[in-house]
PDB file of N, CA, C and O in Angstrom, chain B, residues numbered from 101:
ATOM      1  N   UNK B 101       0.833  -1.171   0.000  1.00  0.00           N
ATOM      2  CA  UNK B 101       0.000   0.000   0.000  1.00  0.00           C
ATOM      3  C   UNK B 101       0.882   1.240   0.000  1.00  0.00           C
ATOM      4  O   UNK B 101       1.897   1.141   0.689  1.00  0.00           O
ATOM      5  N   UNK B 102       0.624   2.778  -0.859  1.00  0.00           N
ATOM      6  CA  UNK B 102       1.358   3.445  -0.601  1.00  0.00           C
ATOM      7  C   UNK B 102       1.042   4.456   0.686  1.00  0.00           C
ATOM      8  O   UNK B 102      -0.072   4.490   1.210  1.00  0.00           O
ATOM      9  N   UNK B 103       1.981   5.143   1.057  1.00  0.00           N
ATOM     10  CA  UNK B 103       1.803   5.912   2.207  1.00  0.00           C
ATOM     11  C   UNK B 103       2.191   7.374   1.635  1.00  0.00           C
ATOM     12  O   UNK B 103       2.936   7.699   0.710  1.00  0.00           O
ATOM     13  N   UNK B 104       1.166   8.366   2.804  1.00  0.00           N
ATOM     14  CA  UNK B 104       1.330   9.753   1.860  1.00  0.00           C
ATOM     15  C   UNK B 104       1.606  10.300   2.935  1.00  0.00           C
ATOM     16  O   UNK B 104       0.835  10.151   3.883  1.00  0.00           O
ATOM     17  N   UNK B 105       3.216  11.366   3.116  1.00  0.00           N
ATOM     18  CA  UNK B 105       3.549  11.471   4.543  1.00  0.00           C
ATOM     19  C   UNK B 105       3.296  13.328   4.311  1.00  0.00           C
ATOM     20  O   UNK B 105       3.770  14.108   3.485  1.00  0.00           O
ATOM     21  N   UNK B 106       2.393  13.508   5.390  1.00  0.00           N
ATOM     22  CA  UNK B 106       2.185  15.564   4.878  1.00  0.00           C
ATOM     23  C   UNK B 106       2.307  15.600   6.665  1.00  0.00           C
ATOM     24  O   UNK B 106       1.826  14.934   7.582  1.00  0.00           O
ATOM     25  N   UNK B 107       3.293  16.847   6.538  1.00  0.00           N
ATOM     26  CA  UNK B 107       3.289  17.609   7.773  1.00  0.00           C
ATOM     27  C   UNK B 107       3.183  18.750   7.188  1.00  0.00           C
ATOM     28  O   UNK B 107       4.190  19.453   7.103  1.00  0.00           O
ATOM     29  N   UNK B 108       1.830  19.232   6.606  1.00  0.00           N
ATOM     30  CA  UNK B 108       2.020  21.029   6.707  1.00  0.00           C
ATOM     31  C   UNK B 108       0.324  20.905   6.531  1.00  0.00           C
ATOM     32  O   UNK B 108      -0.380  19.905   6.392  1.00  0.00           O
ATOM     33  N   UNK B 109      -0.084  22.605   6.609  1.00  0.00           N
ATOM     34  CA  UNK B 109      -1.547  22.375   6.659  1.00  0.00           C
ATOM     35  C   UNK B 109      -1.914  22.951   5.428  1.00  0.00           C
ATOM     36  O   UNK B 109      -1.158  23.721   4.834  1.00  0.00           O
ATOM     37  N   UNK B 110      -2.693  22.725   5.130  1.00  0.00           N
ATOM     38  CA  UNK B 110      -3.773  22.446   3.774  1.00  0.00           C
ATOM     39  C   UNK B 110      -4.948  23.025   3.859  1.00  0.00           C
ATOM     40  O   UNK B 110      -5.848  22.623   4.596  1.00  0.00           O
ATOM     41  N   UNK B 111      -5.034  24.233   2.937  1.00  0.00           N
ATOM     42  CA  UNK B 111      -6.780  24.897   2.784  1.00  0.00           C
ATOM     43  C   UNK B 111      -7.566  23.406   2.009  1.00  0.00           C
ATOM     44  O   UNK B 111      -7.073  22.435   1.435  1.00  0.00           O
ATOM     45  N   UNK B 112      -9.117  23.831   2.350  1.00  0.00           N
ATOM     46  CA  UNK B 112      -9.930  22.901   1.754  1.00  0.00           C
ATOM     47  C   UNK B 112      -9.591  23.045   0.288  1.00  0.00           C
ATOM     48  O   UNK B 112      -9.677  22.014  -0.380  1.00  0.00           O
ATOM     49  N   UNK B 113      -9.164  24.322  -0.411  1.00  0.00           N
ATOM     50  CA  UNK B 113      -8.774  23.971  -1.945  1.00  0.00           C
ATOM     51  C   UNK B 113      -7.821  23.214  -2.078  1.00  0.00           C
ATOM     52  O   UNK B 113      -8.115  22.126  -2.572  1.00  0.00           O
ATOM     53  N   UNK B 114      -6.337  23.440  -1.718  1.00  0.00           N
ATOM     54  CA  UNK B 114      -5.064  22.684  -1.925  1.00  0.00           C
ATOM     55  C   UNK B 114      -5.748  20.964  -1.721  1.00  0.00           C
ATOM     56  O   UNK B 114      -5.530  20.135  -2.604  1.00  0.00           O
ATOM     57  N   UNK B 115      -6.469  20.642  -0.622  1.00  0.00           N
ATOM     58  CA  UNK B 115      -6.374  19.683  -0.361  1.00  0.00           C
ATOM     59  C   UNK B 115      -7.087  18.825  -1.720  1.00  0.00           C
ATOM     60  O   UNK B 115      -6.706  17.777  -2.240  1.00  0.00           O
ATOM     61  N   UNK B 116      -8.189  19.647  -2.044  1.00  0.00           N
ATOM     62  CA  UNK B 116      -9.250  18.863  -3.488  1.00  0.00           C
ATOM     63  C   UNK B 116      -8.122  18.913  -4.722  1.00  0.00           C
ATOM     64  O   UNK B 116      -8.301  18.247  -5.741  1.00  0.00           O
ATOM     65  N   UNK B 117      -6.636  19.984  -4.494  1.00  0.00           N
ATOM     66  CA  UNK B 117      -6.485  19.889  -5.646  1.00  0.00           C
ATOM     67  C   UNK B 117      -5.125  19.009  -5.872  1.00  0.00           C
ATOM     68  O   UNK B 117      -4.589  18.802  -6.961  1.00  0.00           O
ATOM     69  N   UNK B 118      -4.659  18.506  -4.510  1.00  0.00           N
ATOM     70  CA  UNK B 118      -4.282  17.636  -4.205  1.00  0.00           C
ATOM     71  C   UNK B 118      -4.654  16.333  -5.001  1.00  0.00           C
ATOM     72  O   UNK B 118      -4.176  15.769  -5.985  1.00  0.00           O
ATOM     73  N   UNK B 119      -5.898  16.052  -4.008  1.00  0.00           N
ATOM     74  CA  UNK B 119      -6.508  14.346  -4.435  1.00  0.00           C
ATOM     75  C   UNK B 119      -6.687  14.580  -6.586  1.00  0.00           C
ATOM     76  O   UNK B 119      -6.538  13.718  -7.452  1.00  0.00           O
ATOM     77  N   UNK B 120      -6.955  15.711  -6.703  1.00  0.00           N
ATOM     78  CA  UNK B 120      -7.567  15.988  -8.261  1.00  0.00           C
ATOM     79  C   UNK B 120      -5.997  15.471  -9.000  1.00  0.00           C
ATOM     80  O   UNK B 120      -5.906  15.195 -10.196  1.00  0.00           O
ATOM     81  N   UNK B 121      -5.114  15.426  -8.259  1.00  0.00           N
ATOM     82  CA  UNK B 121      -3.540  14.895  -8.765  1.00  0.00           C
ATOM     83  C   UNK B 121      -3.133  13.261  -8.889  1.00  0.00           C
ATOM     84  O   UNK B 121      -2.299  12.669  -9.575  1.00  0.00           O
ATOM     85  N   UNK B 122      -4.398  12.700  -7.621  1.00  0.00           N
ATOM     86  CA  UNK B 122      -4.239  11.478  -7.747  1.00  0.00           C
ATOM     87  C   UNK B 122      -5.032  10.304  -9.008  1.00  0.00           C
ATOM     88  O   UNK B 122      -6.176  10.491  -9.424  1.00  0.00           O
ATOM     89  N   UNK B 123      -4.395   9.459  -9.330  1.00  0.00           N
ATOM     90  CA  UNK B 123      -4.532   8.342 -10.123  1.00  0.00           C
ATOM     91  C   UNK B 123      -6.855   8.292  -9.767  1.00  0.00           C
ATOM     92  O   UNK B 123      -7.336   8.421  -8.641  1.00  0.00           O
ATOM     93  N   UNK B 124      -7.639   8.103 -10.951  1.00  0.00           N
ATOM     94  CA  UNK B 124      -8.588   7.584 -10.838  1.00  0.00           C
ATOM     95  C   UNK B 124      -8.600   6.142  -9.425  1.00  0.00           C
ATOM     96  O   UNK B 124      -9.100   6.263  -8.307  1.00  0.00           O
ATOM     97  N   UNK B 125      -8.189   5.422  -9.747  1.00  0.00           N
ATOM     98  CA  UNK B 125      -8.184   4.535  -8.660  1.00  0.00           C
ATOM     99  C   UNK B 125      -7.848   5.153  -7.334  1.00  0.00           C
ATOM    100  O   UNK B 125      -8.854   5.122  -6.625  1.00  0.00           O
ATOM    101  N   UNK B 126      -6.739   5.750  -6.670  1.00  0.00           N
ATOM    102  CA  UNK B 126      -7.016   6.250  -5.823  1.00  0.00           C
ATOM    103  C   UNK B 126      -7.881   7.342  -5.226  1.00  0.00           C
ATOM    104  O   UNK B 126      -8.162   7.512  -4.040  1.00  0.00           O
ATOM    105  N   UNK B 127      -8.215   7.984  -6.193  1.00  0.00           N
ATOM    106  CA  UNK B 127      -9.254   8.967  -6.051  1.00  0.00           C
ATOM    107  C   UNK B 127     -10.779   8.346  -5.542  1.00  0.00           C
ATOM    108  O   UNK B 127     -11.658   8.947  -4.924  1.00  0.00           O
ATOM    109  N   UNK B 128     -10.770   7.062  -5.981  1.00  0.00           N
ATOM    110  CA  UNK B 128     -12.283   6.307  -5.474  1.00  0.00           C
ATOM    111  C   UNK B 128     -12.202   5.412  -4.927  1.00  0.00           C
ATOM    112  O   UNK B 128     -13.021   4.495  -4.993  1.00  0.00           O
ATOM    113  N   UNK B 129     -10.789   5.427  -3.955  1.00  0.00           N
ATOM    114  CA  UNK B 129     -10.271   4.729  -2.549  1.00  0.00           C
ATOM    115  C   UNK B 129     -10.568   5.954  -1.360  1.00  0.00           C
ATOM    116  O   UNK B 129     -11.238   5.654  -0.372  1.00  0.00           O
ATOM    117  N   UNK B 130     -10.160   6.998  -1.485  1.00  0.00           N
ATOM    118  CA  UNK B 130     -10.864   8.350  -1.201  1.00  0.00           C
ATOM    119  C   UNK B 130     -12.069   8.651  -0.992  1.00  0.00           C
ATOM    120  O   UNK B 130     -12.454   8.900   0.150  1.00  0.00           O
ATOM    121  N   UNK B 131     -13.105   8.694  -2.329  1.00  0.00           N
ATOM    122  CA  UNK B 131     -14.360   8.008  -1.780  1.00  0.00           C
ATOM    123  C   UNK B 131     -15.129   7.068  -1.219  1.00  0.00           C
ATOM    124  O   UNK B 131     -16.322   7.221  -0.955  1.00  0.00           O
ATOM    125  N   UNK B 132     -14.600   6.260  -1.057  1.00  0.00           N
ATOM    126  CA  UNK B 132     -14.974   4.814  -0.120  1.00  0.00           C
ATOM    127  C   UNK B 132     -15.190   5.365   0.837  1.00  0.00           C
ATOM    128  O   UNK B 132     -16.299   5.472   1.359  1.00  0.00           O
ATOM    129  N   UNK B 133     -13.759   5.986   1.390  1.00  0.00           N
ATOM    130  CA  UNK B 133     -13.164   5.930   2.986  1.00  0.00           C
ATOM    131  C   UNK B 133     -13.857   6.969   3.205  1.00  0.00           C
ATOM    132  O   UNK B 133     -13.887   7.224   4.409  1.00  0.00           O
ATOM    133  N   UNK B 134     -14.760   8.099   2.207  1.00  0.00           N
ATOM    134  CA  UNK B 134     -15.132   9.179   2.931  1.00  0.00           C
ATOM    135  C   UNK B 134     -16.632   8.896   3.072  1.00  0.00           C
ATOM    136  O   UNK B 134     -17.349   9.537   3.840  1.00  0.00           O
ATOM    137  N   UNK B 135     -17.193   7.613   2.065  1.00  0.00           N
ATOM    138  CA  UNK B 135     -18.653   7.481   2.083  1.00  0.00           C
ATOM    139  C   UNK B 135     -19.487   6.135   2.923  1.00  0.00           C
ATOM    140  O   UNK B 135     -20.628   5.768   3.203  1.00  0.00           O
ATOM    141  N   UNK B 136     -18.219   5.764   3.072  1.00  0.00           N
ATOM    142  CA  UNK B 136     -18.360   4.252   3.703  1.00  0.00           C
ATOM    143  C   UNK B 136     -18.277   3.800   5.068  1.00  0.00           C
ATOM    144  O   UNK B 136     -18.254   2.621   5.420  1.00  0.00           O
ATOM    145  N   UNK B 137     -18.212   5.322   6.189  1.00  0.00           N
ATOM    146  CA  UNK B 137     -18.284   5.730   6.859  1.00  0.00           C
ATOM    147  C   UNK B 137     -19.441   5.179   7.571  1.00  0.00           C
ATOM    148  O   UNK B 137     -20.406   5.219   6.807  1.00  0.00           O
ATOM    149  N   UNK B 138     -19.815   4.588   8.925  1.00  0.00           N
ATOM    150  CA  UNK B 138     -20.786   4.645   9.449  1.00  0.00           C
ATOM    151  C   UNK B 138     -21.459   5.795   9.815  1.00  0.00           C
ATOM    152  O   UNK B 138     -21.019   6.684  10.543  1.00  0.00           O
ATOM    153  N   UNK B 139     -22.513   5.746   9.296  1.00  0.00           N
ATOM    154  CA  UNK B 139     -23.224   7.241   9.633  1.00  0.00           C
ATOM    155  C   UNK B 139     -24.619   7.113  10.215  1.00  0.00           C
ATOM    156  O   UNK B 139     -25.553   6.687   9.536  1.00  0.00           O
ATOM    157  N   UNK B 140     -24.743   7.468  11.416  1.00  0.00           N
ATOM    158  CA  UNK B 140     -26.053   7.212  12.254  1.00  0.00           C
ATOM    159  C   UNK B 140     -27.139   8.202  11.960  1.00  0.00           C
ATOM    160  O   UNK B 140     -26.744   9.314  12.310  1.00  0.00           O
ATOM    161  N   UNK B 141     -28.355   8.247  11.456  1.00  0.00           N
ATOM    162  CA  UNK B 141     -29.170   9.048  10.940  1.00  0.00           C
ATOM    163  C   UNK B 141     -30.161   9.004  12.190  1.00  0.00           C
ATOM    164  O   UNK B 141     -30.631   8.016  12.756  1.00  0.00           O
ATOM    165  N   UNK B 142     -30.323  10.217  12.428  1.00  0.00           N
ATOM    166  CA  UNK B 142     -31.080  10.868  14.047  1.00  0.00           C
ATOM    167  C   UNK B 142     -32.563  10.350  13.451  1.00  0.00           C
ATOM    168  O   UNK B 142     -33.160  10.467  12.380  1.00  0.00           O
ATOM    169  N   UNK B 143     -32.821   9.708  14.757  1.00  0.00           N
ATOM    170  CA  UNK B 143     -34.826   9.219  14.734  1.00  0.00           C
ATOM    171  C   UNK B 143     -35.397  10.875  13.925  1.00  0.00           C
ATOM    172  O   UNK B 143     -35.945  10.952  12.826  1.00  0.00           O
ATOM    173  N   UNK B 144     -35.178  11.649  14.536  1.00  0.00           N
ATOM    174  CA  UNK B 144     -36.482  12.930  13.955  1.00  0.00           C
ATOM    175  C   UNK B 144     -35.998  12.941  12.704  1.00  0.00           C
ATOM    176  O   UNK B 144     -36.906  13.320  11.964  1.00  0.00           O
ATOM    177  N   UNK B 145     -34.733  12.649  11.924  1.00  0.00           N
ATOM    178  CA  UNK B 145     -34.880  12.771  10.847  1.00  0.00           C
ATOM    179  C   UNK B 145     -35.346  11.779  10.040  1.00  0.00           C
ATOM    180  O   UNK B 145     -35.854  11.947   8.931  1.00  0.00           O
ATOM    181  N   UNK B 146     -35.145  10.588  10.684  1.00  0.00           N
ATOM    182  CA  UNK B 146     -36.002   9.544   9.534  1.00  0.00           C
ATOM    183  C   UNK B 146     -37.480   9.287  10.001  1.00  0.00           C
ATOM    184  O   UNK B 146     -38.147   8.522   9.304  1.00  0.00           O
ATOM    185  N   UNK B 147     -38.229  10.022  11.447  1.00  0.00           N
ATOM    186  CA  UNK B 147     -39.125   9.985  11.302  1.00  0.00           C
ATOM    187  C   UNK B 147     -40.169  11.065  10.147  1.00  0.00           C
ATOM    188  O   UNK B 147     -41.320  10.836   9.777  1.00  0.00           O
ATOM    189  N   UNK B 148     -39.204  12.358   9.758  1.00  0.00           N
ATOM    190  CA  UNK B 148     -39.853  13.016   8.736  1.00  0.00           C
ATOM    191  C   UNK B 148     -39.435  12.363   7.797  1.00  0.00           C
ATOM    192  O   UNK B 148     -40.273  12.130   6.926  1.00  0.00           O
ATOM    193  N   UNK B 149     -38.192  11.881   7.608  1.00  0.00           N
ATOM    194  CA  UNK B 149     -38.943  11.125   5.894  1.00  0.00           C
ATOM    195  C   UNK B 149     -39.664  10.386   5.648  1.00  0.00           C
ATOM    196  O   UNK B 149     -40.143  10.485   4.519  1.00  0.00           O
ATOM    197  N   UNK B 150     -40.190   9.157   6.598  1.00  0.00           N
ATOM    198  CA  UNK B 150     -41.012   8.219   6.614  1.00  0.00           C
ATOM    199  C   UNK B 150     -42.618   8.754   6.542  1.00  0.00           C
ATOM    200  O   UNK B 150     -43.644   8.282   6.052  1.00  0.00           O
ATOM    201  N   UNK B 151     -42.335   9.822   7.190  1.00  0.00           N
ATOM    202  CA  UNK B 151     -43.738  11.006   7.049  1.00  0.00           C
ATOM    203  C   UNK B 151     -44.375  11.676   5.740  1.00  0.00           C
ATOM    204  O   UNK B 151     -45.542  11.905   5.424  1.00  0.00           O
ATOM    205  N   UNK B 152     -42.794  11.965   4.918  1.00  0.00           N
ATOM    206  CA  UNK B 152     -43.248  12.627   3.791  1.00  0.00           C
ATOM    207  C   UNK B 152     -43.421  11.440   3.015  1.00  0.00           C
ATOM    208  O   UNK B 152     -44.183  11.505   2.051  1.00  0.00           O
ATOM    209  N   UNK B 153     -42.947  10.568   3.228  1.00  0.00           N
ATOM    210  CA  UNK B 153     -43.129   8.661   2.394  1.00  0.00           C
ATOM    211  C   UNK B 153     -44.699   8.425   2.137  1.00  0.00           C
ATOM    212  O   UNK B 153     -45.333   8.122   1.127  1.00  0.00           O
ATOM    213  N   UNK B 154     -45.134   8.738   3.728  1.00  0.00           N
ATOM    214  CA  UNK B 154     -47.134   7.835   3.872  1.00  0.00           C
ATOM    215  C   UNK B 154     -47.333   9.118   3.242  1.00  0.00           C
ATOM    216  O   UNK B 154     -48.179   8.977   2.359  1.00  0.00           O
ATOM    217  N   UNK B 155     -46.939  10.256   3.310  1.00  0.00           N
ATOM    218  CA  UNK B 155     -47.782  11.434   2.546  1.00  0.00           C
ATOM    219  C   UNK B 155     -47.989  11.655   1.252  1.00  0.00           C
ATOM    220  O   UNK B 155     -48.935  12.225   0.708  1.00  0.00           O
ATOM    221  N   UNK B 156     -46.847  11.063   0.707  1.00  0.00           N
ATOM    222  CA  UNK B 156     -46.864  11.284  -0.459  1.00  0.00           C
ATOM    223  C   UNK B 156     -47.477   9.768  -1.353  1.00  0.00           C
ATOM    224  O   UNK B 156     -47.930   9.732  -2.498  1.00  0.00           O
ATOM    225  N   UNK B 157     -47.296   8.604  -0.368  1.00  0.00           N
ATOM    226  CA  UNK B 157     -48.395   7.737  -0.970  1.00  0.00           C
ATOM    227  C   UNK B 157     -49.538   7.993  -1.007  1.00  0.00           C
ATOM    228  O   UNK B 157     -50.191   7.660  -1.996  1.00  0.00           O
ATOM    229  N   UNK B 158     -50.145   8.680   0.087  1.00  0.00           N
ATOM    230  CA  UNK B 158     -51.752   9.405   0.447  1.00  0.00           C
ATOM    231  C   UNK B 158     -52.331   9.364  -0.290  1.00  0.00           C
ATOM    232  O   UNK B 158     -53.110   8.510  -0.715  1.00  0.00           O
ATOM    233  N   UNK B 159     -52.001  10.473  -0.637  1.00  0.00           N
ATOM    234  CA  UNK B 159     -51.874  12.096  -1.479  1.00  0.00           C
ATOM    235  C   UNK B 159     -51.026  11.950  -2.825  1.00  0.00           C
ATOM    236  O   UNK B 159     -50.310  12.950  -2.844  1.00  0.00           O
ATOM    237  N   UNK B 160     -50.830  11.368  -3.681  1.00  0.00           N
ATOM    238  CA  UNK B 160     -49.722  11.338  -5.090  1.00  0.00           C
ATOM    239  C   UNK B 160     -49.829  12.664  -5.422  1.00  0.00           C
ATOM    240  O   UNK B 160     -48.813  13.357  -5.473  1.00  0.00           O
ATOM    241  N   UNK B 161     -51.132  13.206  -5.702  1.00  0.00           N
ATOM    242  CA  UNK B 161     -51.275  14.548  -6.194  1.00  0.00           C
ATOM    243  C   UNK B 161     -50.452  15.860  -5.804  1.00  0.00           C
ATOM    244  O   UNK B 161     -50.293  16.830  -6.545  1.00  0.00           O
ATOM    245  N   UNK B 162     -50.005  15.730  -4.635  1.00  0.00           N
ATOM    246  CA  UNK B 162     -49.283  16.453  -4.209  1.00  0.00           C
ATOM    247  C   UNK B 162     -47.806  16.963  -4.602  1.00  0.00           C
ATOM    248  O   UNK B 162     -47.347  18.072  -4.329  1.00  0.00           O
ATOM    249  N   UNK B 163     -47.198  15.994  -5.256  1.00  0.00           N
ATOM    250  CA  UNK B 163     -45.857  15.738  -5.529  1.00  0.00           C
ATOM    251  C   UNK B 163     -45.853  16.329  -7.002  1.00  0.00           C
ATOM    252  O   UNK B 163     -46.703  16.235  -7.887  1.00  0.00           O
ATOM    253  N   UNK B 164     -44.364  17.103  -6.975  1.00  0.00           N
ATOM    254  CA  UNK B 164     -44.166  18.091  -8.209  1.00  0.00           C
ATOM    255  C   UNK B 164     -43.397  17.187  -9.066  1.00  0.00           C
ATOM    256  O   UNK B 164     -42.867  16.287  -8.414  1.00  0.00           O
ATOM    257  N   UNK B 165     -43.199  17.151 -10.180  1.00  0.00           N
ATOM    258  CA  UNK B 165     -42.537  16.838 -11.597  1.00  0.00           C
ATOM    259  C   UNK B 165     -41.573  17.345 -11.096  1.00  0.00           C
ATOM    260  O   UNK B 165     -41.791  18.388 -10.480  1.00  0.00           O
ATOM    261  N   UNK B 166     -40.231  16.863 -11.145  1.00  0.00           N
ATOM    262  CA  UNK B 166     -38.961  17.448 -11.107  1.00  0.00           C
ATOM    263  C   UNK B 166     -38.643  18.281 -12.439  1.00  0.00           C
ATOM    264  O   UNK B 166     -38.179  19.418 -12.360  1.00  0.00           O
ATOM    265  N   UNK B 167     -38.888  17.724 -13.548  1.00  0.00           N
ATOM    266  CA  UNK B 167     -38.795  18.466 -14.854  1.00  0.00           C
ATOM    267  C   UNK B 167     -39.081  19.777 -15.057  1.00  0.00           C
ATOM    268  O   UNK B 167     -38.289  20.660 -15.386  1.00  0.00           O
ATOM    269  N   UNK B 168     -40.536  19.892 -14.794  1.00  0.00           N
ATOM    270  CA  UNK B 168     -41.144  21.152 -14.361  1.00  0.00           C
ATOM    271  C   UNK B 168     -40.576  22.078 -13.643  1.00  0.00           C
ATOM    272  O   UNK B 168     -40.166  23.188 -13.981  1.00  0.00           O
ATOM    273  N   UNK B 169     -40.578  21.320 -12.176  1.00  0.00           N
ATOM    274  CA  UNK B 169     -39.838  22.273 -11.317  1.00  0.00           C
ATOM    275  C   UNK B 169     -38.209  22.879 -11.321  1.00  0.00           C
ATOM    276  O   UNK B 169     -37.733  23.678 -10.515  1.00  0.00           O
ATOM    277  N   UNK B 170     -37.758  22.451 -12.094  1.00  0.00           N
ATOM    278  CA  UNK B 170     -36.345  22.209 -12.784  1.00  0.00           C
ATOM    279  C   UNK B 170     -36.188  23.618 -13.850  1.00  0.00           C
ATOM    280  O   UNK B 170     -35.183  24.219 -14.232  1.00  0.00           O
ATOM    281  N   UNK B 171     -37.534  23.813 -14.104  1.00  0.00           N
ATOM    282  CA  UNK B 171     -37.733  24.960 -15.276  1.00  0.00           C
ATOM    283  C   UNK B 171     -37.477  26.234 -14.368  1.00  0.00           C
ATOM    284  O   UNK B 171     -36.630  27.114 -14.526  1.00  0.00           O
ATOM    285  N   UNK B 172     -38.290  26.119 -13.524  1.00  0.00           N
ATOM    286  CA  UNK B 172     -38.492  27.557 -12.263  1.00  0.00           C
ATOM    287  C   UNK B 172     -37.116  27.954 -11.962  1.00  0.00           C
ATOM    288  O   UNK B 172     -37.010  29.155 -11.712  1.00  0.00           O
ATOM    289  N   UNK B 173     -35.998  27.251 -11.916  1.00  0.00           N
ATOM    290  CA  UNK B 173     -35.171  27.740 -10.761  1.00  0.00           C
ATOM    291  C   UNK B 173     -34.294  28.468 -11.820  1.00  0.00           C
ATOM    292  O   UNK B 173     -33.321  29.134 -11.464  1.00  0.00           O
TER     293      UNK B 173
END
């Protein structure tokens, strides 16, 4: 495995333009390690999505065309 030895500090740009230097393959060893992360999702937040879920089964009518709404912005 290679090893990447940095002792100095790094703005959030240097650092993207850093990895933007590395090989495709390591670049989506990078994303793994940054997405593959255990990530605990708080009850109130998955109790509102599960909310807007039964709502929007309800109710279908309710729910916008992304296409459409895609035009507005």
């Amino acid at each position: 495995m290679d090893t990447i030895k940095l002792n100095i500090d790094l703005s959030l740009s240097q650092l993207i333009e850093a990895v933007k230097q590395l090989s495709p393959k390591d670049r989506l060893k990078i994303n793994d390690a940054i997405w593959n992360e255990d990530v605990e999702i708080p009850i109130e937040h998955q109790k509102i999505v599960l909310d807007r879920i039964s709502k929007s089964e309800t109710n279908p009518e309710r729910l916008l065309d992304w296409d459409e709404v895609s035009k507005t912005l």
